[in-house]
VOGU-3710 file (C-alpha; in Angstrom, 3 decimals, decimal comma):
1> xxxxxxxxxx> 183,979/6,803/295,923  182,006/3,909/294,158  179,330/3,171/292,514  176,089/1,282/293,047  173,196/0,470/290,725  169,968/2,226/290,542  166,757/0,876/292,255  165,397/0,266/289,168  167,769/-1,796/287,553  167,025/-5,472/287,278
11> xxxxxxxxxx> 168,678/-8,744/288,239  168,999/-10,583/291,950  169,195/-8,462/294,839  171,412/-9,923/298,121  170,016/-10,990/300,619  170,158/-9,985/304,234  172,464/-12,881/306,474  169,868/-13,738/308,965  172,607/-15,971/311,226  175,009/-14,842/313,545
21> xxxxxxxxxx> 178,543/-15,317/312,304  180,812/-17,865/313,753  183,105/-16,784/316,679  186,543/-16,508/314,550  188,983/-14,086/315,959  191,755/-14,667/318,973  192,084/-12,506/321,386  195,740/-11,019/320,051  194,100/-10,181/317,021  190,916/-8,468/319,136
31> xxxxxxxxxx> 193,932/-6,970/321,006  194,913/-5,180/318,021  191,718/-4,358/316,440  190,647/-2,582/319,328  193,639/-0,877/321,253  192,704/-2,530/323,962  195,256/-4,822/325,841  194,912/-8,406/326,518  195,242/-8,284/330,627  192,781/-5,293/330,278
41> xxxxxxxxxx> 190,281/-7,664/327,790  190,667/-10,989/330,055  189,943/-8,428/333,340  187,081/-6,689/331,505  185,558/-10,461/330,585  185,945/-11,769/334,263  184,937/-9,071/336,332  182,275/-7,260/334,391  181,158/-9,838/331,882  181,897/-7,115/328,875
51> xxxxxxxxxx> 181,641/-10,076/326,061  181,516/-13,732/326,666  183,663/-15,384/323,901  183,446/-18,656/322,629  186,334/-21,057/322,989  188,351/-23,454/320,700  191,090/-25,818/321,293  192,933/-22,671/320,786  191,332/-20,217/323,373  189,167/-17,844/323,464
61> xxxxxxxxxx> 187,642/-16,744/320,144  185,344/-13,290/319,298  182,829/-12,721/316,825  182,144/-9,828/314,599  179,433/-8,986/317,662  182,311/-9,089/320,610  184,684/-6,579/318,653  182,161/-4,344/317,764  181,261/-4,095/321,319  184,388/-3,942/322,807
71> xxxxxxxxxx> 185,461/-1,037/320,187  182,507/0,755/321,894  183,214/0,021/325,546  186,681/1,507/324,352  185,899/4,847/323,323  183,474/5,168/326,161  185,704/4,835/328,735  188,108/6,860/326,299  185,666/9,124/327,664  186,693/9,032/331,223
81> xxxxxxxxxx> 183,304/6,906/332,140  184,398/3,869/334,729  184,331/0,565/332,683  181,984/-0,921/335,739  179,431/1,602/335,182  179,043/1,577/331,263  179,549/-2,283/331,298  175,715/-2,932/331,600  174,867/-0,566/328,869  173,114/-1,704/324,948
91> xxxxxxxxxx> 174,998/-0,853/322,612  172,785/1,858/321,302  173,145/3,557/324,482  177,138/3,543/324,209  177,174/5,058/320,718  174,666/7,712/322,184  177,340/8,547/325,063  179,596/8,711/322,733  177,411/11,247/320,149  176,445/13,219/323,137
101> xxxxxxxxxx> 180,714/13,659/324,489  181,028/14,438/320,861  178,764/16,674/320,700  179,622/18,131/323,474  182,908/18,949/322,573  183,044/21,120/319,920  180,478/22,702/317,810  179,273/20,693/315,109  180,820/22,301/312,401  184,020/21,666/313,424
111> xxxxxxxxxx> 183,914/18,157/314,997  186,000/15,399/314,465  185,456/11,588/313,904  184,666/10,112/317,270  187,841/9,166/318,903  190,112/10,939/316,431  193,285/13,795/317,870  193,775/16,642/315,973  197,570/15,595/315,809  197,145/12,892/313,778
121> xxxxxxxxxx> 197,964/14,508/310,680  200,766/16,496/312,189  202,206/13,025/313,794  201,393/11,628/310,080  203,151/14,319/308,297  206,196/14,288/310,871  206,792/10,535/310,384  206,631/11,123/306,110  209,755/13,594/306,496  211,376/11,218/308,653
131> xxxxxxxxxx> 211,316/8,420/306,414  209,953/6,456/309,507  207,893/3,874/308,169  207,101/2,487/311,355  205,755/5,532/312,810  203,401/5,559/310,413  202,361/2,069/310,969  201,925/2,914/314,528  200,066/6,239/314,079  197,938/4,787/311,259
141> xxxxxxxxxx> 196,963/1,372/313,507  196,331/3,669/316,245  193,800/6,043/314,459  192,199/2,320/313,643  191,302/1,651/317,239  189,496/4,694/317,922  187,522/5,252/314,275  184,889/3,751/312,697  186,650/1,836/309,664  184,280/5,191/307,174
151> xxxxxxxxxx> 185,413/7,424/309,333  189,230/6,325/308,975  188,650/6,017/305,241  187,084/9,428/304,842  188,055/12,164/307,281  192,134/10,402/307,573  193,390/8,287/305,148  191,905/9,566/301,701  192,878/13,433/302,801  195,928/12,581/303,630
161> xxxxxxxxxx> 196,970/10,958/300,427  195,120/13,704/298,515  197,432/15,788/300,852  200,506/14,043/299,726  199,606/14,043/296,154  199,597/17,700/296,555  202,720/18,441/298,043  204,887/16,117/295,679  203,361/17,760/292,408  203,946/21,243/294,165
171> xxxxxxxxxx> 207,385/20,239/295,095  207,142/19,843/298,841  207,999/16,740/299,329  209,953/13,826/297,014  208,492/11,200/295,049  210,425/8,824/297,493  207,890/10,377/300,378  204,834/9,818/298,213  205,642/6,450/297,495  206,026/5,607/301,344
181> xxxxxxxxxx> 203,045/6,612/302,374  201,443/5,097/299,507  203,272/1,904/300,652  202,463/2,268/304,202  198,390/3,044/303,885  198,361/0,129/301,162  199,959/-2,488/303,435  197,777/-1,594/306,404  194,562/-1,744/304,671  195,319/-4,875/303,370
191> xxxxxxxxxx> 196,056/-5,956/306,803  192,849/-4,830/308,269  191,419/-6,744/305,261  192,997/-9,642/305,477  191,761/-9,492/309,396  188,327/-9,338/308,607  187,261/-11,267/305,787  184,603/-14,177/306,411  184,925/-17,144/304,020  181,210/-17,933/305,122
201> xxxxxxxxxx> 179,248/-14,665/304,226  176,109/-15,182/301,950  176,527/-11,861/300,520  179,992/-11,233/298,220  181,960/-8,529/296,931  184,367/-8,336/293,876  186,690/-5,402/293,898  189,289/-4,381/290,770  190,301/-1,897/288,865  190,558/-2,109/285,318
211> xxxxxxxxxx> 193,089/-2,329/282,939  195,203/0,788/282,773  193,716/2,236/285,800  197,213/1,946/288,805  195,736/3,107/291,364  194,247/0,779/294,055  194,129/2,906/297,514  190,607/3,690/297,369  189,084/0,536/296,024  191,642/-2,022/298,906
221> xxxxxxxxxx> 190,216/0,665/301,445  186,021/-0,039/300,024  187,471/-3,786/300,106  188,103/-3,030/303,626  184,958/-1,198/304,587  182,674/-4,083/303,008  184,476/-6,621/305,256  184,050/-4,473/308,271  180,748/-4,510/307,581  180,309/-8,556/307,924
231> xxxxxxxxxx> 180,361/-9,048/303,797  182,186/-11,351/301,880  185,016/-9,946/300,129  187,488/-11,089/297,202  189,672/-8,594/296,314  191,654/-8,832/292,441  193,685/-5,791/292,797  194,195/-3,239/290,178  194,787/-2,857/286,495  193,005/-6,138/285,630
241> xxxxxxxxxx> 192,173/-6,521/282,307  188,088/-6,437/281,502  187,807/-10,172/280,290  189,611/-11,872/283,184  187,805/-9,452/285,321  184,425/-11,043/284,120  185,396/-14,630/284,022  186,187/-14,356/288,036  182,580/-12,683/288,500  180,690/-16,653/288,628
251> xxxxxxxxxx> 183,353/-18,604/290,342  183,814/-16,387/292,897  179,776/-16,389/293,727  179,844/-12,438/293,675  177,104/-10,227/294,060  178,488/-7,371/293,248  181,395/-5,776/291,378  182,981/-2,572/292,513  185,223/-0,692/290,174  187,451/1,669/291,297
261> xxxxxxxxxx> 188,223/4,654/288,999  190,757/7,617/289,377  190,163/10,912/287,301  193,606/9,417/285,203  191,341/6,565/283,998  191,093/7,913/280,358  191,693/6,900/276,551  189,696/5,314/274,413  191,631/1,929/275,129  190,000/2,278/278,982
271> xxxxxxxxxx> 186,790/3,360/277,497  186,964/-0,071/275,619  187,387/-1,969/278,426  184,967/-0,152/280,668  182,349/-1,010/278,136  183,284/-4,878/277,888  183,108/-4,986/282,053  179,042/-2,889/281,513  178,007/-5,327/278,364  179,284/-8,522/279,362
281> xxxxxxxxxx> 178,673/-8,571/283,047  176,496/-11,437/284,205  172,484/-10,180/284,430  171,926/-10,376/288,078  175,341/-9,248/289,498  175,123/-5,365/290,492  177,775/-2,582/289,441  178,806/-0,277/291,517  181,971/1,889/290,202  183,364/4,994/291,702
291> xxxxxxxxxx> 186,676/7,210/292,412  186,893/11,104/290,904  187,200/9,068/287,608  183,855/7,311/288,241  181,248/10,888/287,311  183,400/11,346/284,177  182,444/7,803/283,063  178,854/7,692/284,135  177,138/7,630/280,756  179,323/4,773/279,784
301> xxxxxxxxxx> 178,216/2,886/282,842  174,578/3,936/282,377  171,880/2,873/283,707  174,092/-0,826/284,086  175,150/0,901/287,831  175,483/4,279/288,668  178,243/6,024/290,300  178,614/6,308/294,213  179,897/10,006/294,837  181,708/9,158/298,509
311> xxxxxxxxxx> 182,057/6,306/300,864  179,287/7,873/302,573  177,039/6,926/299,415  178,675/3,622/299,705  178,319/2,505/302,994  174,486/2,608/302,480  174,468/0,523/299,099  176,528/-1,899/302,009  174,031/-1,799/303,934  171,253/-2,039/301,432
321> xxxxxx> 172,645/-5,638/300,848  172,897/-6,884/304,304  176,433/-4,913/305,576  176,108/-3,530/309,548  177,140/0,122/309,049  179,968/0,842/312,036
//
């Protein structure tokens, strides 16, 4: 995945956000970030007290707090638990019901993401041969209620398009099918993006990809992850040349940039640019870089950042610099 600098590098670490964020999101879009109806939230609020929202001269509003909650309450009674008799629980004791069912389950070996089918890939693949766009929508916004934004990134969405990639090379499937479910994941994870960014985090992110470098899947979907995670995000897109890359780094107040890297990011006119973006980077604003391209270019990024091998790896530089891992 991406990268993150070494603990001995120098320059100004992030700091935590010690205040709660503001109550921002209505309940449609809770509705849709959760699975969870809007009769079914309002009843869950009124007789069991599962989140108290705040209120604006539009209605009620949730903060980051409320969904995460509510995303828990979800899968619990997912579960088959009553929603009056899990109501009452912390939230560390819902993600332990939730471990234990898991656990439970299947043996450990074999389990899947909390929450996740094992159909999703054949409901996935189905709706690809179809052409049905919308299916996939559905199917993909579905699998976002029940995972963990990693888990969806990791054990769904990246396999899948690795999947695809496959199959079109090998002849499988058309170009026409790759590109729709290119078009389809790309348009959803900006939506989920677009969803959760905070204009008011301390702590900011700067994702890109550099010049040459087309592919943008992985790096809108560590965009995505870092807003789940409560951070500040501003996401350039890909192929961006290294200089204008740089001069966005100070106005935008970022922290950190993250470079995404596929293993066709090669030539010496990349290598070029990859060494502008590691020399003239502003001292105090971390690197983090990663993709399958990211290892092949780690003695170019040196010890500037190193490379982040999955988004396991960089989910904990996230939370190293004040993100809320879940």
């Amino acid at each position: 995945m991406l990268c993150g600098m070494s603990p001995s590098t120098k320059g100004r670490r992030p700091t935590k956000p010690t205040a709660d964020p503001p109550a921002r999101f209505p309940i449609r879009a809770v509705s849709k970030m959760t699975g969870i109806a809007i009769d079914t939230l309002r009843a869950w609020e009124r007789r069991y007290g599962a989140v108290t929202p705040g209120r604006d001269d539009r209605g009620r509003m949730y903060s980051d707090a409320d969904v995460a909650r509510l995303r828990l309450l979800r899968r619990v009674v997912d579960q088959g638990h009553g929603i009056g008799r899990v109501v009452g629980l912390s939230n560390s004791q819902l993600q332990h019901l939730v471990a234990t069912a898991t656990t439970d389950a299947v043996p450990a070996a074999a389990q899947a993401p909390a929450g996740a089918g094992s159909s999703e890939p054949a409901v996935l693949e189905a709706a690809l041969r179809r052409y049905d766009a919308a299916g996939i929508d559905q199917e993909i916004a579905r699998l976002a209620t029940v995972l963990r934004p990693l888990d969806l990134l990791q054990s769904v969405l990246m396999p899948l398009l690795a999947q695809v990639g496959d199959d079109w090379h090998t002849g499988r499937i058309g170009v026409a099918h790759e590109h729709l479910m290119s078009s389809a994941i790309r348009h959803l994870l900006g939506s989920f993006l677009r969803l959760q960014t905070r204009r008011d985090a301390p702590t900011r992110l700067l994702f890109a990809t550099p010049s040459g470098e087309r592919h943008e899947i992985g790096t809108l979907g560590a965009a995505m992850l870092a807003a789940s995670d409560g951070l500040g995000v501003a996401y350039l897109g890909p192929d961006l040349p290294a200089r204008e890359m740089i001069d966005s780094v100070t106005p935008a107040g970022a922290h950190v940039l993250v470079l995404g890297l596929t293993a066709a990011s090669t030539g010496r006119a990349f290598e070029r640019e990859l060494r502008t973006i590691v020399r003239d980077l502003p001292k105090g604003v971390e690197l983090w870089a990663g993709g399958r391209g990211a290892e092949h270019h780690a003695s170019i990024i040196g010890p500037r950042g190193l490379v982040l091998p999955d988004f396991g790896a960089y989910q904990r530089e996230l939370v190293r610099i004040g993100g809320r891992a879940g």
